[in-house]
Backbone as CSV, one residue per row, in Angstrom:
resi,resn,N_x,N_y,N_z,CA_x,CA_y,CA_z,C_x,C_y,C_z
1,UNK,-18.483,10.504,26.642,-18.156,9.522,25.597,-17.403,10.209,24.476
2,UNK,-16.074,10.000,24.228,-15.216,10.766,23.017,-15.691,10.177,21.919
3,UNK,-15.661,10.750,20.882,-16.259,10.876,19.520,-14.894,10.544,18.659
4,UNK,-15.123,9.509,16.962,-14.045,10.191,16.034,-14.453,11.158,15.933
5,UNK,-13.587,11.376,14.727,-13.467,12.357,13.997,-14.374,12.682,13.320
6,UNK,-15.100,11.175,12.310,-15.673,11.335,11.411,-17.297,10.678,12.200
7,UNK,-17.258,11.219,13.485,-18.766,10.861,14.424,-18.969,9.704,15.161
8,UNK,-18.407,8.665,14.330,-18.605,7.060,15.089,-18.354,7.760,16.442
9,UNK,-19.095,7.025,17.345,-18.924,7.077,18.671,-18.071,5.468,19.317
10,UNK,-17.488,5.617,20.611,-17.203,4.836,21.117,-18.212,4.163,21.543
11,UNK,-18.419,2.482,21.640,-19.468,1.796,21.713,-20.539,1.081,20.924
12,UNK,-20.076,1.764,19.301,-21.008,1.802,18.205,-19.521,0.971,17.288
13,UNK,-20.236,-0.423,17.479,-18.940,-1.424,16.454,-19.580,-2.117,16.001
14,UNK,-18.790,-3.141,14.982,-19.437,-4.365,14.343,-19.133,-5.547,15.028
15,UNK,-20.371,-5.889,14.676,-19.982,-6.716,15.560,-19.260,-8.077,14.981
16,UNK,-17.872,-9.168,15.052,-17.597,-10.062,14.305,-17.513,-11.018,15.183
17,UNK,-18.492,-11.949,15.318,-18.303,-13.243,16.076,-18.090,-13.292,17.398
18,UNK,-18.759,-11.994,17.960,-19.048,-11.672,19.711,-17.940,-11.041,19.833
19,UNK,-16.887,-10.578,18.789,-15.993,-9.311,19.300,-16.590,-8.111,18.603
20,UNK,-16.633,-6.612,18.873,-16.921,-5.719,18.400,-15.714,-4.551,17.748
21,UNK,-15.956,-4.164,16.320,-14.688,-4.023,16.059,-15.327,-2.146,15.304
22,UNK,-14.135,-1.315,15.551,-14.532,0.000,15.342,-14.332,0.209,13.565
23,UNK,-15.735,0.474,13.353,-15.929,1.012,11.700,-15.338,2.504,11.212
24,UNK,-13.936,2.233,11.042,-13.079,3.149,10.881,-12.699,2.622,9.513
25,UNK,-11.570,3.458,9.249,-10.387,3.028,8.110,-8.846,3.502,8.474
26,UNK,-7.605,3.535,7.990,-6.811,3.963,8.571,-6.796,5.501,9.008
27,UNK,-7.144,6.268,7.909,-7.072,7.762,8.332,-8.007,8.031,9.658
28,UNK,-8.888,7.479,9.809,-9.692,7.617,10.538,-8.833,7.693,12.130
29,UNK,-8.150,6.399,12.238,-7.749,6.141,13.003,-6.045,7.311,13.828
30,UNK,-5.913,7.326,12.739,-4.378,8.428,12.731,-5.193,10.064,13.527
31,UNK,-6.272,10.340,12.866,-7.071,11.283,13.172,-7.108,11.326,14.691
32,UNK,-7.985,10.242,14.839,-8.171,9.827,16.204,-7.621,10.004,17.017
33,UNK,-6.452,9.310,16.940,-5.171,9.283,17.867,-4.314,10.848,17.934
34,UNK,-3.977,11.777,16.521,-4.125,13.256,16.631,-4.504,13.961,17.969
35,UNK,-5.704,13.840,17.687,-6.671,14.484,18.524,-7.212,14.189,19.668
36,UNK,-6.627,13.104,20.379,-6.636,12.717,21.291,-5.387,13.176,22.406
37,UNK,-4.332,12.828,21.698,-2.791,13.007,22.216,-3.135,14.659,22.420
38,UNK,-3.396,15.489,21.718,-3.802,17.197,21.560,-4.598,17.707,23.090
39,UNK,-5.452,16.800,23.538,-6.243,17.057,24.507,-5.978,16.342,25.511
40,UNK,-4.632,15.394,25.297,-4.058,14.847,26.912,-4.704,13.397,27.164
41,UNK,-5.739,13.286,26.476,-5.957,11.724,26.441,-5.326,10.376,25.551
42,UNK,-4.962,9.706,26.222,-4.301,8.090,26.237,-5.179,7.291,25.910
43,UNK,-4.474,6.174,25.215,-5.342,5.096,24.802,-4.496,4.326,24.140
44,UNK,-5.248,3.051,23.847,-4.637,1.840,23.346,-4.972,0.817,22.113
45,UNK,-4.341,0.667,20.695,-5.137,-0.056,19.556,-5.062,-1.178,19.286
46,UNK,-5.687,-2.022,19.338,-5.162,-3.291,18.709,-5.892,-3.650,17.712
47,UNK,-5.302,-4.907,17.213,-5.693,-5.052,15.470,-5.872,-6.163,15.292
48,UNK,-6.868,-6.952,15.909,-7.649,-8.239,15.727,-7.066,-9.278,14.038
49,UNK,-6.452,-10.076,13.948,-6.518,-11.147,12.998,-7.476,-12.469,13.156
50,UNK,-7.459,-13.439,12.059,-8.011,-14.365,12.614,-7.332,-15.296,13.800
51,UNK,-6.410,-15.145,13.471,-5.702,-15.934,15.153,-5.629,-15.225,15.960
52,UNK,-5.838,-13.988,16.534,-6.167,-13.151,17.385,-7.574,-13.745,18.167
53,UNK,-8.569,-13.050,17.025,-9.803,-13.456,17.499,-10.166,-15.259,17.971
54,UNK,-8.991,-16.099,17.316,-9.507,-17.451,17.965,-8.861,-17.293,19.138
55,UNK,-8.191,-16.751,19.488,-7.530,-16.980,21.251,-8.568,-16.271,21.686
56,UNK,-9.089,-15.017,21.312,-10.096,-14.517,22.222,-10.990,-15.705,22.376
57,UNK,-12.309,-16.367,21.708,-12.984,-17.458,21.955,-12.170,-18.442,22.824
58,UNK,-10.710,-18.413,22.863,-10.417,-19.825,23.763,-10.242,-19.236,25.104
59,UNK,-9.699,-17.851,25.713,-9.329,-17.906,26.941,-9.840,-16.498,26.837
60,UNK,-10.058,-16.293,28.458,-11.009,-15.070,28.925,-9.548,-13.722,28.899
61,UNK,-8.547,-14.314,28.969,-7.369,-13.173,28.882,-6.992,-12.335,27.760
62,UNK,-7.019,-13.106,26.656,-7.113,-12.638,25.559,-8.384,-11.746,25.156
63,UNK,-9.434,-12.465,25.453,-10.648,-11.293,25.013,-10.833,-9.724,26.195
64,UNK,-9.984,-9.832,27.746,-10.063,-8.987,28.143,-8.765,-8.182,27.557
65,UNK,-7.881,-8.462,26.815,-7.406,-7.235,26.265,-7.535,-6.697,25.077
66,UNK,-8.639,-7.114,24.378,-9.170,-7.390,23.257,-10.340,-5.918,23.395
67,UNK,-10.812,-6.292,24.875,-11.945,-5.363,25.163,-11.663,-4.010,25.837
68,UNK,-11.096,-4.565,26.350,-10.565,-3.266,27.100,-9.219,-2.032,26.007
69,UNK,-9.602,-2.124,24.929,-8.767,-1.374,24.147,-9.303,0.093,23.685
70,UNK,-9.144,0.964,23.752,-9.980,2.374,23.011,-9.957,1.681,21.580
71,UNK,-9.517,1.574,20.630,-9.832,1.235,19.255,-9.596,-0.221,18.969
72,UNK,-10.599,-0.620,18.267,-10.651,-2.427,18.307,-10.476,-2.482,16.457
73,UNK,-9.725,-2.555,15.699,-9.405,-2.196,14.202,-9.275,-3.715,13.348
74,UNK,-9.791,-4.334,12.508,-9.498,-5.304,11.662,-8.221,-5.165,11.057
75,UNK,-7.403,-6.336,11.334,-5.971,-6.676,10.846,-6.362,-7.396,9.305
76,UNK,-7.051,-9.064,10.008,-7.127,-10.063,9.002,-8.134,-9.903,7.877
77,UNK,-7.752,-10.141,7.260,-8.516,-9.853,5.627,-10.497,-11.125,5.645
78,UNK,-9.882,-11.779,6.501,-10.844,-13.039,6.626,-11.990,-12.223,7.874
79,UNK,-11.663,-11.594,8.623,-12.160,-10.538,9.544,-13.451,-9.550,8.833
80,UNK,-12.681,-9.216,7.470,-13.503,-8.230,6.731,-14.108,-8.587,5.719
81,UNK,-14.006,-10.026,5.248,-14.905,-10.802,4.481,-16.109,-11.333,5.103
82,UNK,-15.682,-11.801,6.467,-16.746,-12.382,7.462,-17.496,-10.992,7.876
83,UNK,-17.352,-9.570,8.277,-17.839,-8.668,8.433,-19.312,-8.092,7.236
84,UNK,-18.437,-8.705,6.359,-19.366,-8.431,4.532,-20.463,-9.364,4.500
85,UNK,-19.992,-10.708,4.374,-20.965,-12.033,4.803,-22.312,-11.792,5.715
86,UNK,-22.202,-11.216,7.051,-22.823,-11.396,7.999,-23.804,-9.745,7.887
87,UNK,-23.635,-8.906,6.248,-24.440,-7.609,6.197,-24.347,-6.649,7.064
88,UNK,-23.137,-6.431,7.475,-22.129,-5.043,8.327,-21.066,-5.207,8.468
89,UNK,-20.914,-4.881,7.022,-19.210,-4.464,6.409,-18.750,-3.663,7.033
90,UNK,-17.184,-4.096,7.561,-16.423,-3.160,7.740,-15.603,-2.295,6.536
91,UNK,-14.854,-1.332,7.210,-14.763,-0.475,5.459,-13.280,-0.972,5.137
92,UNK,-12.290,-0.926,5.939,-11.037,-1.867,5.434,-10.585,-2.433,6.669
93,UNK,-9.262,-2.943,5.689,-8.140,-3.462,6.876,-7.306,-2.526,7.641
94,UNK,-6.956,-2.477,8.805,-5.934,-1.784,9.339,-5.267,-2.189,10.174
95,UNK,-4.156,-3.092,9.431,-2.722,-3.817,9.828,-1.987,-2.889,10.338
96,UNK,-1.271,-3.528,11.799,-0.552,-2.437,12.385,0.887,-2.417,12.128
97,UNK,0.807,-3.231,10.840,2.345,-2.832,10.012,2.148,-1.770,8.969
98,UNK,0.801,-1.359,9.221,0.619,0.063,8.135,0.675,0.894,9.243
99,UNK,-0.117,0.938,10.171,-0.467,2.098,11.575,1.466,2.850,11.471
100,UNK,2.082,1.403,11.493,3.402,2.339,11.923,4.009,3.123,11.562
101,UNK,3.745,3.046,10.206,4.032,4.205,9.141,3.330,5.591,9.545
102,UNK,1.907,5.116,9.005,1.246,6.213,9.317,1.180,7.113,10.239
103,UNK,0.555,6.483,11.326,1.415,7.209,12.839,2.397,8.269,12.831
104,UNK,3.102,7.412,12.593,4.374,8.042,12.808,4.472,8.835,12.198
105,UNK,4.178,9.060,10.729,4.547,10.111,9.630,3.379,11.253,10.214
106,UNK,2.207,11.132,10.967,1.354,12.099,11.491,2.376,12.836,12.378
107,UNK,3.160,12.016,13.487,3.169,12.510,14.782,4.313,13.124,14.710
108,UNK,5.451,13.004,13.333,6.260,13.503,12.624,5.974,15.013,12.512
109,UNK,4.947,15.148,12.021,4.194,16.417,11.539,4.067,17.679,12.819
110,UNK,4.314,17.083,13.840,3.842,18.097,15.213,5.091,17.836,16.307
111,UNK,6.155,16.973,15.390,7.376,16.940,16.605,6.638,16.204,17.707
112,UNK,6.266,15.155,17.407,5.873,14.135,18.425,6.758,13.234,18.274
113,UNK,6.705,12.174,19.713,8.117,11.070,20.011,6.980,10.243,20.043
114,UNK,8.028,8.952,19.725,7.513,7.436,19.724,8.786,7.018,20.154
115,UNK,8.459,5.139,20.878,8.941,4.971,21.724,9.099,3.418,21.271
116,UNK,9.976,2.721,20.397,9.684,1.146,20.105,10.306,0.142,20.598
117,UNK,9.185,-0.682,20.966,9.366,-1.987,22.060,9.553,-3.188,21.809
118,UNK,10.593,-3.905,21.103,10.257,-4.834,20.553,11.220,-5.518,19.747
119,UNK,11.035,-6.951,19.244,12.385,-7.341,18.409,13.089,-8.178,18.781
120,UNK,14.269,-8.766,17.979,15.280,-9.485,18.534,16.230,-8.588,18.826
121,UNK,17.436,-8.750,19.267,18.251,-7.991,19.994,18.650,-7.636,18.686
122,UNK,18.938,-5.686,19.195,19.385,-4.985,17.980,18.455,-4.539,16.683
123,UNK,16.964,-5.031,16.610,16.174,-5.049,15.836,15.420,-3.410,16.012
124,UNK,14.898,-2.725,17.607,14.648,-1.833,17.107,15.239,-0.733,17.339
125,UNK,16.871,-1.154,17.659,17.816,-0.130,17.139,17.793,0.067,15.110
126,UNK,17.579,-0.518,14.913,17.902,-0.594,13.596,16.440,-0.206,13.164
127,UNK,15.397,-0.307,13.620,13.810,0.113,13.618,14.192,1.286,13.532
128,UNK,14.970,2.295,14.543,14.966,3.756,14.972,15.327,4.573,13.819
129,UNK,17.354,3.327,13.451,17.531,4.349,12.217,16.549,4.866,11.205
130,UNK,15.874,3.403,10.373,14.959,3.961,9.804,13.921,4.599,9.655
131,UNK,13.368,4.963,11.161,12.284,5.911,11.110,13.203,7.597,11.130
132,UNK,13.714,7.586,12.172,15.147,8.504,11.697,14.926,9.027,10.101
133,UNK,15.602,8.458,9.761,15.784,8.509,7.752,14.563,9.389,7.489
134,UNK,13.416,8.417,7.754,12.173,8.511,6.992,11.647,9.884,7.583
135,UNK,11.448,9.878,9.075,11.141,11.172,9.768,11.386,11.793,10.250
136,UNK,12.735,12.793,9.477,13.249,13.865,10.457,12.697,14.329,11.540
137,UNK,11.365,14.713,11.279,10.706,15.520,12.733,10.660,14.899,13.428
138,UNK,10.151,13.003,13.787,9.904,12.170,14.522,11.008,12.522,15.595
139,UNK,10.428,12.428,17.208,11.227,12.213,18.122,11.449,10.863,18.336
140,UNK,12.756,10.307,18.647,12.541,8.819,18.818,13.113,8.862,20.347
141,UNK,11.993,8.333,21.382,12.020,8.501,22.527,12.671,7.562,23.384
142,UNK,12.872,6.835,22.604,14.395,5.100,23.104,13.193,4.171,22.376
143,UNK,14.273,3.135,22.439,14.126,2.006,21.579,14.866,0.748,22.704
144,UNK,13.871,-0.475,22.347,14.713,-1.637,23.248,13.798,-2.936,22.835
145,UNK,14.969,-3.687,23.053,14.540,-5.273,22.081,15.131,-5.884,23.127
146,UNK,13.754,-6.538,24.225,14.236,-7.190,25.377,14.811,-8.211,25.373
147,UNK,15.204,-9.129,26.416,15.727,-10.507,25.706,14.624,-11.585,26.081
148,UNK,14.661,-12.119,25.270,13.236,-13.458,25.694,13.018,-13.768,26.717
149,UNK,12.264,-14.073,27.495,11.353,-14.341,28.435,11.295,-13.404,29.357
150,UNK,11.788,-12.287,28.954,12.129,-11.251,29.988,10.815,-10.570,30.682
151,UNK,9.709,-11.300,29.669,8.253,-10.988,30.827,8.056,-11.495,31.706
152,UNK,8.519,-12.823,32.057,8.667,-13.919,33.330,9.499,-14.158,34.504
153,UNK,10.355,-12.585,33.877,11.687,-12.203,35.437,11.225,-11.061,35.540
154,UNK,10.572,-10.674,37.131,10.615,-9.606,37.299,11.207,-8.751,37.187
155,UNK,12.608,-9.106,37.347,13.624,-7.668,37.091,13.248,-7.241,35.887
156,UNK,13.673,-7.944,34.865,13.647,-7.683,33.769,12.680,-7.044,33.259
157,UNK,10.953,-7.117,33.537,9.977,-6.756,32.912,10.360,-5.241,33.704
158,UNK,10.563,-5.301,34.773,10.459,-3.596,36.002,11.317,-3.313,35.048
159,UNK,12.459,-3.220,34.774,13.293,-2.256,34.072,13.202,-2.400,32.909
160,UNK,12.323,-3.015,31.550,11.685,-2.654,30.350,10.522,-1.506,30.467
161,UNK,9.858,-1.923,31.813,8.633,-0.930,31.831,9.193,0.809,32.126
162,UNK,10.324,1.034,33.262,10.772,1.540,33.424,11.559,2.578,32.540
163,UNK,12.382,2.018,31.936,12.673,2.659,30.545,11.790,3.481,29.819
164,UNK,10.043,2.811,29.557,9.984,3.166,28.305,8.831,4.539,29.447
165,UNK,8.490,4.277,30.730,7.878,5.648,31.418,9.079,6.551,32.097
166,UNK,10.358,5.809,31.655,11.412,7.392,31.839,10.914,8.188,30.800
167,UNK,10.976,7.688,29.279,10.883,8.258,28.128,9.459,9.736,28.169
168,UNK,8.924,8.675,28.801,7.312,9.880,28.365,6.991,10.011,27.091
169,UNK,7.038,8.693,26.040,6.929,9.129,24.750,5.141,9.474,24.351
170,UNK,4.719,10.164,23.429,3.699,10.145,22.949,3.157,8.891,22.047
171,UNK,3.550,7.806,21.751,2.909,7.037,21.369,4.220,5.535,21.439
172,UNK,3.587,4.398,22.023,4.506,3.563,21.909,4.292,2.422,21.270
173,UNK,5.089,1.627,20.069,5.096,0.906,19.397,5.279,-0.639,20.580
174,UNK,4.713,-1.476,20.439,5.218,-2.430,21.204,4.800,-4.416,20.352
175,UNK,6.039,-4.263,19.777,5.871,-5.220,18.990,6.478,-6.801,19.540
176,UNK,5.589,-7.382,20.237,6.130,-8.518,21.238,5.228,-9.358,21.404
177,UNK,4.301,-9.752,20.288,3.140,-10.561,19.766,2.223,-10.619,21.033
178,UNK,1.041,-11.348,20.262,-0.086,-11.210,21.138,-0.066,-12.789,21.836
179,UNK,-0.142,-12.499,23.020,-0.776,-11.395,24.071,0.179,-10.521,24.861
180,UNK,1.734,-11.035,24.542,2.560,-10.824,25.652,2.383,-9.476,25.233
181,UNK,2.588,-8.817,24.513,2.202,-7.143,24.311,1.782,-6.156,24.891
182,UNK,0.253,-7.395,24.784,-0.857,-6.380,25.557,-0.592,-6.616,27.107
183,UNK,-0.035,-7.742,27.422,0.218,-7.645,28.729,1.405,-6.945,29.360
184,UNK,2.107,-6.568,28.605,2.904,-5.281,29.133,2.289,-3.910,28.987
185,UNK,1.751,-4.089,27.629,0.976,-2.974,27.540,-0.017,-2.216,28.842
186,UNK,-0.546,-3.322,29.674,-1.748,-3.436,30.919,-1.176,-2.569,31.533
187,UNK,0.059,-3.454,31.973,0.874,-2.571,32.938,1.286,-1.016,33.022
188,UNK,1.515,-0.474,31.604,2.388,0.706,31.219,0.929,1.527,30.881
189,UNK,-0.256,1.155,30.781,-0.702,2.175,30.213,-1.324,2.860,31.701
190,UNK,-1.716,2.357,32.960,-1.979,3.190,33.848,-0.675,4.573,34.175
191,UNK,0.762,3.534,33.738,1.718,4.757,34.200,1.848,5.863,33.333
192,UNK,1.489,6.077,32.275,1.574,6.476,30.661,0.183,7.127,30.644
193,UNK,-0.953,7.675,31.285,-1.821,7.943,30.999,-2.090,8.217,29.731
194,UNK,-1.546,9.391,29.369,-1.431,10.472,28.626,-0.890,9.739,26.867
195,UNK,-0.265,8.843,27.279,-0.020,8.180,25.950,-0.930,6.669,25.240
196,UNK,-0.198,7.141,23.911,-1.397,5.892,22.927,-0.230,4.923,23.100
197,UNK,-0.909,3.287,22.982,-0.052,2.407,22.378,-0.631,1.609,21.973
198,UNK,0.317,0.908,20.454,-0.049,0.230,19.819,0.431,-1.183,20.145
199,UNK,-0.129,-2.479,20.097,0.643,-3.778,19.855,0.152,-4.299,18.047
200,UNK,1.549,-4.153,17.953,2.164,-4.105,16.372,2.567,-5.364,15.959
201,UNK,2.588,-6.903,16.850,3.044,-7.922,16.669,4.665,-7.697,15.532
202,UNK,4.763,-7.998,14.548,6.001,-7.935,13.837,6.166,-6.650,12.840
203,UNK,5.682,-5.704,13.174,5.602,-4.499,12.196,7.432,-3.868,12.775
204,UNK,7.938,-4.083,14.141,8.735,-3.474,14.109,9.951,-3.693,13.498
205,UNK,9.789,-5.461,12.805,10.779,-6.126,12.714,10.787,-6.020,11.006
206,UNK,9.205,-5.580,10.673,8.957,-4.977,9.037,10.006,-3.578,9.051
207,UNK,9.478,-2.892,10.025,10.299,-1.417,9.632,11.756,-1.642,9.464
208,UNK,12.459,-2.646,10.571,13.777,-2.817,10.257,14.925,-3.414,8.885
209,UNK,13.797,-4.131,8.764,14.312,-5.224,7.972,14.596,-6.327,8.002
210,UNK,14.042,-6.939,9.068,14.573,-8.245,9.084,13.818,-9.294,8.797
211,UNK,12.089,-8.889,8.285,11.593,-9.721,7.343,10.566,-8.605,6.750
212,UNK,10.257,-9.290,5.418,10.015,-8.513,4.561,8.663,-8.795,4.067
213,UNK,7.500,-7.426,3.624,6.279,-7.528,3.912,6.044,-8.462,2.967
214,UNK,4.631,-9.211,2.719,4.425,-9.629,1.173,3.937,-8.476,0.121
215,UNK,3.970,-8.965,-1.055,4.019,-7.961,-1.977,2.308,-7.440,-1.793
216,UNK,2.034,-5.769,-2.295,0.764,-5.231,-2.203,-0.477,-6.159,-2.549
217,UNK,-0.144,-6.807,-3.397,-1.182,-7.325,-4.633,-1.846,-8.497,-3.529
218,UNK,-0.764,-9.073,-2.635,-1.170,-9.948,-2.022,-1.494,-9.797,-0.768
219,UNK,-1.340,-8.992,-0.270,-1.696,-8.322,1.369,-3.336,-7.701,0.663
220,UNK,-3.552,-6.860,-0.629,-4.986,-6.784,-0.979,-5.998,-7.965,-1.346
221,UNK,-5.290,-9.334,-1.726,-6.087,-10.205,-2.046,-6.413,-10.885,-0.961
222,UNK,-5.760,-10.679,0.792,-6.178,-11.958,1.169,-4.668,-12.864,1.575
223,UNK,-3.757,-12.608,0.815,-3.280,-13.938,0.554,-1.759,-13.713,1.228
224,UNK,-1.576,-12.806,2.191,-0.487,-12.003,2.909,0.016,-13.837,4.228
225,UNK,-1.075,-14.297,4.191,-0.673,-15.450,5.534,0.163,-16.458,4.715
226,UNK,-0.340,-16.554,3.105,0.623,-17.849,2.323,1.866,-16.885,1.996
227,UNK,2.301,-15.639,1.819,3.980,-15.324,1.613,4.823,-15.295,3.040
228,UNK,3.666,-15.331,4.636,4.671,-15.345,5.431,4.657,-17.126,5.885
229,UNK,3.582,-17.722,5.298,3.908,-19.072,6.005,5.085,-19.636,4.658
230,UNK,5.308,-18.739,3.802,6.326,-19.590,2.827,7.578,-19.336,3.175
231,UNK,7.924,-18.113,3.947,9.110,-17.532,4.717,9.479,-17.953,5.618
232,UNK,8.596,-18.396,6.696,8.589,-19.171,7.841,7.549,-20.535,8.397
233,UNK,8.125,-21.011,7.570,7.001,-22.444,7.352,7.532,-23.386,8.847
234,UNK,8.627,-23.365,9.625,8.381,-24.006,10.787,7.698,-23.024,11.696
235,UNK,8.209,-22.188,11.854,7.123,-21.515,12.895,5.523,-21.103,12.489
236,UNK,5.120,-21.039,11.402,3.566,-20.425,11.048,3.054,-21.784,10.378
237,UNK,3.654,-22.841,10.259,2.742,-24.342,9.550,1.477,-24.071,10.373
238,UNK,2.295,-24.529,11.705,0.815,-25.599,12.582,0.095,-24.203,12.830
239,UNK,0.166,-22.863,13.206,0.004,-21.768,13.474,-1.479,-21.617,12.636
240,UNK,-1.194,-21.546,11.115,-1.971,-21.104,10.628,-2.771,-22.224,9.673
241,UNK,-2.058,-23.288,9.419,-3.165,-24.435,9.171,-3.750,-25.338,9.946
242,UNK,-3.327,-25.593,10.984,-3.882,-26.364,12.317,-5.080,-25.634,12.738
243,UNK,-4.432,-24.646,13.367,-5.751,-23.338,14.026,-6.298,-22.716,13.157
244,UNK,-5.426,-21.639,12.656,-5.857,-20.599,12.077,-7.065,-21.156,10.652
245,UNK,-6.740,-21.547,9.613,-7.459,-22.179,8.734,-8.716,-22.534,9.163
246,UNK,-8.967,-23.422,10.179,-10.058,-24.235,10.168,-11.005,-23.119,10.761
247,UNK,-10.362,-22.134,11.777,-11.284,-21.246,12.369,-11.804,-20.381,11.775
248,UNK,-11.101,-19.694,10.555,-11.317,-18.959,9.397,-12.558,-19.366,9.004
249,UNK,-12.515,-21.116,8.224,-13.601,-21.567,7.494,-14.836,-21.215,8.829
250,UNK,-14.767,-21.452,9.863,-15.753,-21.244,10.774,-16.457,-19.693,10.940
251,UNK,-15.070,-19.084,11.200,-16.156,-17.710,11.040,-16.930,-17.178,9.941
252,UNK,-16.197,-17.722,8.601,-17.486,-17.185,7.564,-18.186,-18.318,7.391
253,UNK,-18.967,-19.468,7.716,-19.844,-19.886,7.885,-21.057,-19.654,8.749
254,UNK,-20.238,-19.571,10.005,-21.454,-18.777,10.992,-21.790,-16.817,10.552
255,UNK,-20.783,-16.743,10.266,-21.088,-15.254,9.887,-21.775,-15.577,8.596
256,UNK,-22.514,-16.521,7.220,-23.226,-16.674,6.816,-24.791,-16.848,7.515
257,UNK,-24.392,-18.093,8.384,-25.783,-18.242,9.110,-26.560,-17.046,9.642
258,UNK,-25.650,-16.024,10.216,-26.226,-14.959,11.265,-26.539,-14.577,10.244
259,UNK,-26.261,-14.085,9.092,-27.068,-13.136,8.021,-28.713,-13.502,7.167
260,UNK,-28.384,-14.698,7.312,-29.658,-16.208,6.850,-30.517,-15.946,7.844
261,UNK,-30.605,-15.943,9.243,-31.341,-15.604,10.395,-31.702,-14.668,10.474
262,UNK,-31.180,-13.349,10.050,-31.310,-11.824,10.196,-33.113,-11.730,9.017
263,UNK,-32.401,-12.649,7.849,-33.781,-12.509,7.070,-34.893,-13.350,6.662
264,UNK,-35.007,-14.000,7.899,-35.829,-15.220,7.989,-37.340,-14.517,8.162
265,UNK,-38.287,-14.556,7.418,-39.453,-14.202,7.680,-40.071,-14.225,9.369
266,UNK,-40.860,-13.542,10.543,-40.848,-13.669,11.448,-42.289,-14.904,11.196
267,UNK,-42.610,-16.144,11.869,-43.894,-16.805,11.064,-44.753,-16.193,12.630
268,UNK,-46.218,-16.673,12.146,-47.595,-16.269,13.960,-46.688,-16.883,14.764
269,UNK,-46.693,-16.250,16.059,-46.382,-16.527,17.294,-45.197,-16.492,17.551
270,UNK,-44.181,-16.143,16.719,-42.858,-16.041,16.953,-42.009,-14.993,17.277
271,UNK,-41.792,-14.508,18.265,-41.152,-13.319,18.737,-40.292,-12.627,17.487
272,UNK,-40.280,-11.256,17.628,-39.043,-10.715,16.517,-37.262,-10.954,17.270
């Protein structure tokens, strides 16, 4: 059983609404991944939001790539309020539009390559320059921004996958929302042993530029889903007030109840 850094063991999570999520923070996680890549072991992160976690509850596909991940990390801010609520706080957020930075600026440090997957056409060419800029040392191991639906033609997916296990990169960015991500991800990580990957949903399209984060103040309050549904209000309306919203109010309600239950006096005859 591999260990962090800082002891958590694999297996030992919080638990949020029947998903289990690793009580890390970002450094923690950069660590992790360090010292993993160092000793030849591979693995895979993802970063649970609240619309994440409601597809897990709706379909068994989503929660098997949910589970099957080496690090299970809180994205949504509503994730780590409901974590607090239910009396096993997680310690922060770790959005994998921060990981990419970070990461990278680690793997920078040891002449490690990354490998980014993702985008509209031309997006993570323009991803590359700027990690380029930012990280001289960074190897950038190719870059490719498939064309849409290109998970649903075989050709097309064989020679995306292909590409990115010519590369052999040490860690691959793959920003092509959830689930389609992780389901390329499935595929590439048996060929890739040896490497980490992340599904980054739109972080690659943050690094480029072609939309722009919300400001700090509001990614710390919580309030990061109202500057992108104000940016993109046809695509994230029904997204995040239809679904997302109502499921929100749900998980910190029941994640109230479970905490109400936790300290319910046991009365005669009642099992603990």
């Amino acid at each position: 059983m591999s260990s962090y850094p800082n002891g958590i063991r694999y297996g030992h999570r919080v638990d949020v609404y029947g998903i289990g999520f690793d009580r890390v923070q970002e450094e923690d996680v950069i660590r992790h991944v360090v010292t993993e890549l160092a000793t030849g072991r591979g693995g895979q992160i993802v970063t649970p939001n609240v619309d994440i976690l409601r597809r897990v509850h709706r379909d068994r596909e989503s929660r098997a790539h949910v589970e099957s991940a080496s690090l299970v990390v809180a994205d949504g801010t509503p994730v780590i309020w409901a974590s607090r609520i239910a009396g096993n706080p997680l310690p922060a957020r770790v959005p994998g539009s921060d990981l990419i930075w970070s990461l990278s600026a680690a793997l920078a440090e040891q002449g490690r390559s990354i490998y980014l997957l993702g985008g509209a056409p031309g997006t993570a060419s323009r991803a590359e320059q700027v990690m380029r800029s930012r990280f001289p040392r960074l190897r950038i191991a190719g870059h490719l921004s498939p064309p849409l639906g290109f998970d649903t033609r075989p050709d097309q997916l064989e020679a995306a996958c292909a590409s990115v296990v010519a590369a052999r990169p040490d860690l691959i960015y793959v920003g092509l929302g959830f689930p389609k991500q992780e389901r390329v991800i499935a595929l590439l990580r048996p060929l890739l042993a040896s490497s980490w990957f992340l599904g980054c949903g739109a972080a690659i399209d943050f690094v480029a530029g072609v939309h722009r984060r919300a400001p700090l103040w509001m990614r710390q309050s919580g309030l990061e889903w109202a500057y992108r549904l104000a940016r993109e209000p046809m695509r994230l309306t029904r997204r995040y007030l239809v679904h997302d919203l109502p499921f929100a109010l749900q998980l910190l309600a029941m994640s109230a109840r479970a905490r109400i239950g936790r300290s319910q006096p046991i009365r005669p005859g009642e099992r603990p």
